[in-house]
Every structure is written in C-alpha cells, then in structure tokens.
C-alpha positions, 0 to 999 in steps of 0.5 A, spaced: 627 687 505 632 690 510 638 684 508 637 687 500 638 693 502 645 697 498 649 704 498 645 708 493 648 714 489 643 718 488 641 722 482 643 729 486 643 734 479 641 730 473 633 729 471 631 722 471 627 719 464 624 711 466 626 707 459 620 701 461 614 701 467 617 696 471 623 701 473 617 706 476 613 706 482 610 712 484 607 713 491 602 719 494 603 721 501 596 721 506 596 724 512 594 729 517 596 736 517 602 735 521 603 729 520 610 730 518 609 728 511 613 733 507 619 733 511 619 725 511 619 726 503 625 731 503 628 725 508 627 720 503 631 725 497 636 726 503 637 719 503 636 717 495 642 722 495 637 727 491 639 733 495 645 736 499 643 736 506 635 735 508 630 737 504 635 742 499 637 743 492 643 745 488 640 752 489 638 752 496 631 751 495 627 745 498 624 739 493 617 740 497 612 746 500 618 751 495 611 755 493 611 763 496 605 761 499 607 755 503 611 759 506 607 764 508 602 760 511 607 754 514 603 749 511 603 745 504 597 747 499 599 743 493 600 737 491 608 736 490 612 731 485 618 729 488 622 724 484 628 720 487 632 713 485 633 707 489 637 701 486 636 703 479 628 705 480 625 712 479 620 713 485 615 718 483 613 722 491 607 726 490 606 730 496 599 732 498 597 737 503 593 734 509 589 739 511 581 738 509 581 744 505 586 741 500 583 735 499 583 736 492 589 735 491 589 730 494 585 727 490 589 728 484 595 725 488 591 718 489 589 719 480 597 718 479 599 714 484 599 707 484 601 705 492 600 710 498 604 711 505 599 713 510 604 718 515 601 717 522 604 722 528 606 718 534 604 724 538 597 726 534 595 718 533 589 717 526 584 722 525 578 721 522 579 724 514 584 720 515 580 713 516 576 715 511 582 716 505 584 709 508 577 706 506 577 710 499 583 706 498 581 700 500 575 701 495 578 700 490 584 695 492 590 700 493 597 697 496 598 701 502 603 702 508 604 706 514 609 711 517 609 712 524 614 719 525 615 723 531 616 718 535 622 723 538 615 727 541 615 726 549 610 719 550 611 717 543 609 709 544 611 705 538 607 700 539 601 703 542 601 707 535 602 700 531 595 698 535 592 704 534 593 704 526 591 695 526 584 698 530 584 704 525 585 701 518 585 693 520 578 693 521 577 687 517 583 683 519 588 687 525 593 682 522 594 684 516 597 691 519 603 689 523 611 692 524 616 689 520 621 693 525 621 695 532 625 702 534 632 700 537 632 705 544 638 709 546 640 711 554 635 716 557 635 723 558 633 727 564 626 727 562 624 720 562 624 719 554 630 714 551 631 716 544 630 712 538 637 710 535 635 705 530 631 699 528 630 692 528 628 688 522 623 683 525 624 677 519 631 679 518 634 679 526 638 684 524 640 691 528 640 698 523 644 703 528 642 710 524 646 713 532 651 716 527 647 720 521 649 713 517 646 706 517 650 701 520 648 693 520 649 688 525 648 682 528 643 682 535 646 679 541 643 674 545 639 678 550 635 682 544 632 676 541 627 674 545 624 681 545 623 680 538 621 673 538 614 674 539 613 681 534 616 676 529 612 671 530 606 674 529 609 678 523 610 671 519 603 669 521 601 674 517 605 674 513 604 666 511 596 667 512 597 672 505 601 667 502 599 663 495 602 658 497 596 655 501 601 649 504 605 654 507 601 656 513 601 648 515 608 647 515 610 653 518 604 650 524 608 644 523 615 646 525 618 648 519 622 654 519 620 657 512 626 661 509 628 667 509 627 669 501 620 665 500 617 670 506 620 676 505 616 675 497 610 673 499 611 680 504 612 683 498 607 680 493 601 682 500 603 688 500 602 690 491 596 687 491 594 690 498 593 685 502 598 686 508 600 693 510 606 693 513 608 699 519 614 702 519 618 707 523 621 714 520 625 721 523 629 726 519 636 727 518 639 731 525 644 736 522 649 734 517 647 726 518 646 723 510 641 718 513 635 719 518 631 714 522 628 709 517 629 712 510 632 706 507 627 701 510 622 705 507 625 706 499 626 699 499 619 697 500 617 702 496 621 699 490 620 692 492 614 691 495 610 697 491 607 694 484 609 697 478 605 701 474 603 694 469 599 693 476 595 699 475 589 699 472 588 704 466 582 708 468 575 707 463 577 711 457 572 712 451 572 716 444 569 724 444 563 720 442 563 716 448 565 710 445 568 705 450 576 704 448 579 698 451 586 701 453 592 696 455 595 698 461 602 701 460 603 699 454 608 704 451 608 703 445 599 704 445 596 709 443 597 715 448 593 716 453 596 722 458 592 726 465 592 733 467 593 731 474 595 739 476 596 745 473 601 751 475 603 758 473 609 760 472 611 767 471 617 765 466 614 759 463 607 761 462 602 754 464 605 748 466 601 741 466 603 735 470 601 729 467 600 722 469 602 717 463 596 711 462 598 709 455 603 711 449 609 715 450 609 723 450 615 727 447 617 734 447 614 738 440 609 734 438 602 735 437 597 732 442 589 733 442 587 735 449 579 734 451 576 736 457 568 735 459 564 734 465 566 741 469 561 745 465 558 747 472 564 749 475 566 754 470 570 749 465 568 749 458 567 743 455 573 743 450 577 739 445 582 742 442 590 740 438 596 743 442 604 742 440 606 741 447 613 745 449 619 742 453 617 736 458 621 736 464 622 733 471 620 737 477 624 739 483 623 744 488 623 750 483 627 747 478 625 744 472 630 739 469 628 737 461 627 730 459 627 727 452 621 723 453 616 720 458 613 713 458 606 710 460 608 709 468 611 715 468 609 723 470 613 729 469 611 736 467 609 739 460 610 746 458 606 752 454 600 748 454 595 754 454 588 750 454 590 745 459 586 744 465 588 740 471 583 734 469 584 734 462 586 727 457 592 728 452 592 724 446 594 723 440 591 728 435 589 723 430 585 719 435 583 724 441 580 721 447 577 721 453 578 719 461 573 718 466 574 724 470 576 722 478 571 723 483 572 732 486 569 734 492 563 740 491 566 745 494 560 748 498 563 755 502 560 761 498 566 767 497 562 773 494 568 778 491 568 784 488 575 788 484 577 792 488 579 799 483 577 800 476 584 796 474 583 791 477 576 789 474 580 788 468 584 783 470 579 780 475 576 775 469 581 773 466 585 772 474 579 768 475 579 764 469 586 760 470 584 760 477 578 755 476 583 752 471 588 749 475 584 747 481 577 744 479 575 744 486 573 750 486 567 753 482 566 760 479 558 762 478 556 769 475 549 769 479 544 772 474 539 773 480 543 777 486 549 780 481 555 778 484 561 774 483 561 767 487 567 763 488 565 756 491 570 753 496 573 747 500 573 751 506 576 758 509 584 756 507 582 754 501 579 761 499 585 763 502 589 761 498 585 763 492 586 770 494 592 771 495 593 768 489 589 772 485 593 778 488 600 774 488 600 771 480 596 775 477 595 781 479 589 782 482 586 785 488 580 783 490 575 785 496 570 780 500 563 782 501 557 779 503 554 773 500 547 774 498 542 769 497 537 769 491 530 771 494 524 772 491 517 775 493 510 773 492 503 775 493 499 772 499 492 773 497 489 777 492 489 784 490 487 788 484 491 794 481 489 801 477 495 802 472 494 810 469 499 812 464 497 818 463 501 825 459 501 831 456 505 835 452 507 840 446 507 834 441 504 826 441 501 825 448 502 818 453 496 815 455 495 808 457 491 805 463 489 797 465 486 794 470 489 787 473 488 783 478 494 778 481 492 772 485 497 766 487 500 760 484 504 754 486 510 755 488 514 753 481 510 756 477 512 762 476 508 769 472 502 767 469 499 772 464 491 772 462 488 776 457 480 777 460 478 784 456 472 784 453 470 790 448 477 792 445 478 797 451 485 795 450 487 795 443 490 787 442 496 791 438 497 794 446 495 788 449 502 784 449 505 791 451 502 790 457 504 784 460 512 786 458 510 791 462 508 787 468 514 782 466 519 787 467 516 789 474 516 782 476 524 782 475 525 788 478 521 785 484 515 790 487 516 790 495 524 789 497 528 789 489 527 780 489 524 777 483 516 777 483 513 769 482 507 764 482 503 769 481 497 769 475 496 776 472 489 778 470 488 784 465 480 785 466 479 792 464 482 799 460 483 805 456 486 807 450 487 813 446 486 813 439 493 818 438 497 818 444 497 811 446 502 807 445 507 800 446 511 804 452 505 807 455 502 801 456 508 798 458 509 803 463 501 802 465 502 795 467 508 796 470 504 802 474 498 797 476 503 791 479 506 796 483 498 799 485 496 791 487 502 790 490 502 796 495 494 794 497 497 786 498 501 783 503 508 780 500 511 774 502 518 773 501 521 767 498 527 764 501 531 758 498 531 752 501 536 747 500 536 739 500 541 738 506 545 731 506 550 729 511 554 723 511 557 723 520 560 718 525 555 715 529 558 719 534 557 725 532 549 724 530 546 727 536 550 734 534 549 735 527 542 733 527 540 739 534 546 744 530 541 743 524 534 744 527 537 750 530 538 752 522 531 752 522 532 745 518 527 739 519 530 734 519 527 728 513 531 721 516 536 718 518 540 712 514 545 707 517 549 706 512 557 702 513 562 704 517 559 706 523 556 712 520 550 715 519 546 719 513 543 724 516 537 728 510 534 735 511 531 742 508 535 746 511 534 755 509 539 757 505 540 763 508 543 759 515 548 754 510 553 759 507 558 757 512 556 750 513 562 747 511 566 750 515 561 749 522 561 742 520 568 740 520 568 744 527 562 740 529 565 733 527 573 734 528 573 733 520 569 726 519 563 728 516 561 730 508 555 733 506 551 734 500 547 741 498 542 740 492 536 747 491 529 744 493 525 750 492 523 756 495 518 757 500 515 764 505 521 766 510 518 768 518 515 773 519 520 777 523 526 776 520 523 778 513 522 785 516 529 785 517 530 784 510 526 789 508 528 794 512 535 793 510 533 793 503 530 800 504 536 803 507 540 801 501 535 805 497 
C-alpha cells in the first residue's frame, strides 16, 4: 500500500456528504484505556489536513473528548465520530472509550462500523477486555488491523509487541498478523533508547522518514535490505496463503517473484474480508509537524484495504409486526432504513441523534417513523412514532456543519428528533420497520439516589428519563418494594458520569443513599391470634373480633386466606373485610417493615355487633389478630437470593469460585466453555452482590462477565437477621 500513497488536501472547514457507498469507510477505534486512541485519531485528522495543528479545529477546540465531562475526568466517556478525506474517500472515525464502564458505547461503535483498528500500547501490551472484543469481532467476521503506539515509552519493543499481538489475536493462524512496516531508528540518547524516526514498507523496501514533521520517500541502501528480508518474506507468505489465487502459493515456493501489485491486492482483499490482520505502527505529530509517525500508512489501508459498506451486511429488519424484510445492503435508492447508535443533548440544539445509514437516503425536513421496542425492562417504552426530522449535519469536535443528505454507508447527526433513543430505527413513514437491536451489557451495579431539595424532585423524572434515553446500558427501575429510585450501572465511572450529568445537563442534584434489597418475612411455625376491635363513643360504636391461625406455605406461595367459621359468628358481609385487613398487614409486614408471604391464614372464630360492627372495624380486627400471632411466633426474614453466572479465564477460576463462598454463595458447577474460559454457576444472597460488578473487574483484571438473575427468597442467618431488625427498630 505505501507506493500509492499521494499529498492530500484535506477537508480543513467544509462538512463532507458521500454521493455513493464506495467512497466511505468507517472504522471504530478498540483499545484499552490509554491505549492512545484518541490522540491517534486527531493525528490521523492532522495528517487528513482536517485540523490546524494536532487534534484542533477552527475554533480551538479538539475533534475528539470536547465533552465538558472528559475533560474533568482525563478520559473518553463516549463514542466520538470524527469524519476525515484520503484520496477522494470519506473516512468516518468513531472513537469509543476503553475503559469497561463504557462498554456501551463501544458496542454502539461496532453497530456502525464496518472494519476495526485495535490500538495497542507498546508499554502496556494486549489486556484481556481487549482479546475478548477482538473474538467478538471475529464471530461475526469483522475486518480487523492493529496499531501499535507508544513506541516512544522507554523498553517499547516493536517487534516483541507484534509477537504479543499474533499470540493474542492469531490464536488460529499467527501468520495471519504480520507487520507491513518495520519502525526506522534514530541515534540513541543518553538514556539507551534510540527514537522511532520512520518507517520501512515490507512489500514496497522503500524508506518513509517522518524526522521532519513531513513524510519523506527514499530508496534503502544496500546495508538495510537484508534486515528486512526475512519480515518480508514472512509477510508475502502470508499474504500469498489468503490469496484466491490458489496457484500463487506454488509459484511463489517455485522461485517466481510475484509482482508487487498482485500482493499488494490480495493483502487488501485478506484484509476486507477479515483474513489477514496487518500490524501497524503509529505517534503523533511533535509541535508544528503536519504528519506523525504512521498516519499516512494507516489512512491508506483504511481506504484501500477496508471494505465499503456494500460488504457490510444489513442487520435482520422486520416490519412492527415482526414480519421479516429482505433489505438490500446500501442500496441508496431502497426503502429507508437508518439507526439511533447515539443520542446527545445539546443546550442550543435540543436532541441530537447520530445515525448509521443501512438503507435509503435521509434528507433534511422530511417525515421519518421512529420505532423502538425491546427495552422495556430498562425503562424505555415500546414506542412508534412519525417525526419531521431537523438539519442533518456532520459532526466535528463541538461544531456541527450541515449536509444536504446522507446516503445508505454513511453517518451523520439528525436534529429535533425528540422521541428518539440511542437503539432506535428511522424509516419511511410509509413503511415503518424495525431492526434487530445490538447486543448491551446488563448493567448490573445498583445506584440508590434521592432529589436532593424540593426543586430538584421536580426535575429528577424528567433528568432521568433522557438519561435512560441516551445511554441503554443504563436501567432506571422505581422498586415498589423498598421504595427507592435505582439507577442500574456498568460500574463506578459510569455511575459517575451519570450524576454529574443529571447536575451539568440538566440541572439536577441528586444525593447517593444506600441501596436496599427487597426482603421479606414469614412465620417459622405456627401461631394462632385474637383480633379485638372494640370501641365506644357518643354515637355508632366499633366492634369486631376474629380469631386466626397462621401456618407456613412453600416459599412462592404467597398469602393464602381460609374461611372456617361456623355458626355465622363473623357475618359473611364482614368476612371479605377481614381478610383486607390481614392483606394490608402482610404489605406492611409484622416484625422488621418487609412484606409478609407464604403463609395460609385461617379465620376460625369471632363476634360481631348487630349496630357498631363494621367493614373497617373488621379490617382493623384482622390487622390486630396478625400482629397477636406474629408477637407470639418466631419470624424468619427472607432475603433474596440470586442465580449468579460468571464467565472467567481459567486462571482466574480458583478466585472467583473462593470470592463467591466468602459471599455466603454455593456454587452449583462449573462449565469448560471455548477460549480457555470457564462457566462458573451460583446462588449467591443478593445482600452480598450489590457491588459485584466492581469487585469482579478487580478480582479478574477486567476478563470475566457474569449474569444475575432472581432465584427465590429463603431464611437469612440467624445473626445477621438480628442485625436487620435492630436497625429497622432504631429507624422507627
């Protein structure tokens, strides 16, 4: 690819509309956190000549992190589109935050991309969230390459780094990821470590010096062609084992030097169809240099080497009924079929939706029908709704700048969509339909808030609800049983985020409390009660008494009521009142304040007055008789109990399985399941979860996943129900 590489223009000032498919490509950026993928994105617009000087725009600001928040806490929180031109090609860059926290967005920048750079510091090597999006990729046949950065850190080894990344990612086929340069050493300095000044390419054996700031092409001498001889040698081998041309190979092995333009096309058609994985070396710019180490070489594979949406299947679409629809991919001239992959707030512009073109072609001030189903559980109302969508612009750092259409390949940002979620399909109003939503992580860490002043309260619904809106990987629940507000997370910096947004964007302050878990209470044995409601007054008196008896049920079944009087001494009219009364006290609970279940209840005996009794006294009188057997009985708290799932490295195995016992969990089995990793299932108390996720990432460096789902409620120990009690006695 390096001997087609020309002088670029750039796109500095103007918004870029693709006329056709196979002028775009876009590519979502992977990698750790700090792994240096935001600055090698504004060093790939500085050398697009999108931008002034590294990473800044007309107005100063950056094209990447411009968010007030990423600011504050030093890191990318959110997927960024950064859209730059090579060669007459638009190159849509998405950006996406390593840390696992927002693996959300993430998730959205693999839903709109066709083809991923994996950026790998050569001071930290591969971790292991990253190997698990690199198999995620693979499931589904992405075209991949690596970047390796940081190669100016003291003990940066390029060549150890490309090993580390063919054991990583070629787990299958180590040949398959093989260098296309080799980094080009200055003099070396005091401290033993020579600088990278430029690049070698392998198949062209021509020299790229970036020394200057500007990229420079030369021929190697004499003396540097045997140091490359064997890279090369390998890479052609590599590349000649992809090839269609399943004669190459026996030439190649037979002495013929295969020419420099039929290697180079089978490199590039390996690489869009996600059979080779090239490595690649990148840096930024220094001060006032218009190109930094590698940036060319990258855009050319990108536009040459990446496929064109055309390659990019178009993800299962079906009509609002569920009916299948057969969507041609990128046809521009199709029915219109577009994705919410993000949603923003802006304080001047209101909703701002990015969306990834599938089919069709979206124009400004037209009327699109916007579905969204399938997150009902996360807070997000099934809804289908028509829409007259505002200006469609392209995004850069803070600016917007308008364009007259988007085509089917394409992205860009719609305005004044206010129903809009991230997730959502746009398409014809005419012929709504529906895609299959992409896979979101559960977010499974628990964060309890209250408003913090009167004012507050006020806006705290509406603050949440376009929280929820732009980021599906959060779910709000209102829980009935313990009364509180829940926001669900990813993780600490997620819930973070989530708050200074609720005070930044909109306004509202809210205080963290703790989270509290849905008990419940239920008789050990059982124990009879003698309700007497009995008052005088002036006029019409009260008068109601009933005798119960309360045994256990099977957990499950919940409040079972039985009518055994005999003799009418509870008039029928008072019998239903009586079991209203029990009902209510069952909800209110009879030892600590938690619901009361499976337990049978049965009304044997009482009296009644012919003038004072009453459907309240009665009430009241079974409420009374609950209370009597519950004081006379012993009560066992119930605490929830959670199905645990834990997907963990092999490694890891002994420590989760010893962390989970030590959360009083028993562990049902384990499971050997493919890439070295094991399915650890449990029944783990809920009350020694709530910080599972966090604790977790911890416990594993960031490998394992796990999975939560309600098993059933069972009797807590003995010593720590105390404990509950007694608190909930000194809150009363």
């Amino acid at each position: 690819m390096g001997d087609k590489v020309k002088e670029h223009p750039g796109a500095a000032g103007r918004a870029m509309a693709a006329d056709h498919p196979a002028s775009v490509r876009n590519v979502v950026l992977v990698g750790h956190s700090g792994s240096g993928k935001t600055t090698l994105v504004e060093a790939l617009a500085l050398s697009a000549g999108a931008v002034n000087r590294a990473g800044r725009v007309e107005d100063g600001g950056t094209v990447s992190d411009y968010d007030d928040i990423e600011h504050r806490q030093q890191r990318s929180v959110q997927l960024s589109l950064v859209p730059v031109e090579w060669n007459g090609i638009k190159i849509n860059i998405l950006d996406t935050p390593g840390y696992a926290d927002f693996v959300g967005e993430l998730r959205a920048g693999l839903r709109a991309a066709d083809a991923a750079l994996f950026v790998v510091s050569a001071s930290d090597g591969v971790d292991g969230s990253t190997r698990m999006v690199w198999e995620e990729c693979a499931a589904v046949g992405m075209p991949r390459a690596i970047v390796v950065t940081h190669l100016e850190a003291a003990r940066a080894d390029f060549a150890e780094m490309t090993r580390v990344c063919a054991e990583a990612f070629g787990a299958d086929d180590p040949d398959a990821v093989l260098p296309l340069y080799l980094p080009l050493y200055g003099s070396q300095g005091p401290d033993g470590h020579a600088p990278v000044t430029g690049l070698v390419g392998l198949l062209t054996q021509k020299l790229f010096d970036y020394s200057t700031g500007e990229r420079k092409e030369s021929e190697p001498g004499p003396d540097q062609l045997p140091d490359i001889e064997e890279a090369r040698n390998r890479l052609i081998e590599g590349i000649i084992s992809e090839s269609e041309d399943e004669t190459l190979m026996d030439r190649y092995l037979g002495g013929e030097q295969i020419d420099l333009k039929t290697l180079i096309e089978d490199l590039e058609r390996a690489v869009a169809r996600g059979a080779f994985f090239p490595v690649l070396a990148a840096a930024p710019a220094a001060d006032g240099a218009r190109q930094g180490l590698g940036t060319v070489e990258l855009l050319e594979l990108v536009t040459g080497g990446f496929p064109t949406p055309f390659e990019h299947p178009t993800p299962g679409v079906t009509t609002i009924d569920g009916t299948p629809r057969d969507i041609k991919p990128c046809d521009t001239g199709g029915p219109l079929v577009a994705e919410v992959v993000k949603t923003a707030s802006d304080p001047y512009v209101g909703r701002v939706s990015l969306v990834r073109v599938f089919s069709g072609t979206l124009r400004p001030d037209e009327t699109v029908h916007v579905s969204g189903h399938g997150l009902a559980d996360r807070g997000h109302e099934d809804h289908d709704v028509d829409e007259k969508i505002g200006a469609l612009s392209t995004p850069f750092g803070k600016q917007q700048r308008p364009v007259t259409h988007v085509i089917a390949g394409d992205l860009a940002c719609v305005a004044k969509l206010g129903r809009a979620e991230t997730g959502d399909t746009l398409s014809g109003k005419d012929d709504p339909l529906l895609m299959e939503p992409w896979e979101m992580p559960d977010p499974l860490l628990p964060l309890a808030i209250e408003a913090h002043s009167k004012a507050d309260e006020d806006k705290l619904s509406q603050g949440l609800a376009r929280l929820v809106a732009e980021d599906p990987t959060m779910r709000l629940e209102q829980n009935q049983d313990t009364h509180q507000v829940v926001l669900w997370c990813l993780g600490e910096a997620h819930a973070d985020v989530a708050l200074e947004r609720l005070r930044s964007r909109y306004g509202v302050q809210v205080d963290v409390v703790p989270h509290k878990v849905s008990l419940r209470e239920t008789f050990a044995g059982r124990s009879a009660g003698r309700g007497r409601h009995v008052k005088q007054s002036g006029g019409h008196g009260q008068f109601a008494i009933c005798e119960i008896e309360v045994e256990p049920l099977p957990g499950g079944s919940g409040i079972e009521f039985v009518d055994k009087v005999v003799g009418g001494a509870v008039p029928r009219q008072f019998i239903p009142s009586v079991e209203k009364g029990i009902r209510a006290q069952a909800t209110k609970g009879v030892a600590a304040g938690y619901q009361l279940v499976d337990v049978r209840v049965t009304l044997l005996d009482g009296k009644a007055h012919s003038v004072d009794s009453s459907d309240a006294a009665f009430q009241t009188a079974g409420a009374l008789a609950l209370r009597e057997a519950a004081a006379d009985a012993k009560i066992h708290l119930l605490e929830p109990v959670a199905e645990v799932s834990v997907l963990v490295g092999d490694d890891y195995v002994g420590a989760v399985m010893s962390d989970l016992s030590g959360r009083r969990g028993r562990v049902l089995g384990t499971e050997q399941t493919s890439g070295g990793r094991t399915l650890v299932k449990a029944e783990v108390p809920e009350f020694e979860i709530g910080r599972y996720a966090v604790d977790l990432r911890s416990l594993s460096h960031g490998t394992a996943r796990f999975s939560r789902s309600y098993a059933r409620h069972e009797p807590m120990p003995p010593q720590i129900a105390e404990k509950i009690r007694e608190q909930a006695k000194e809150a009363s």
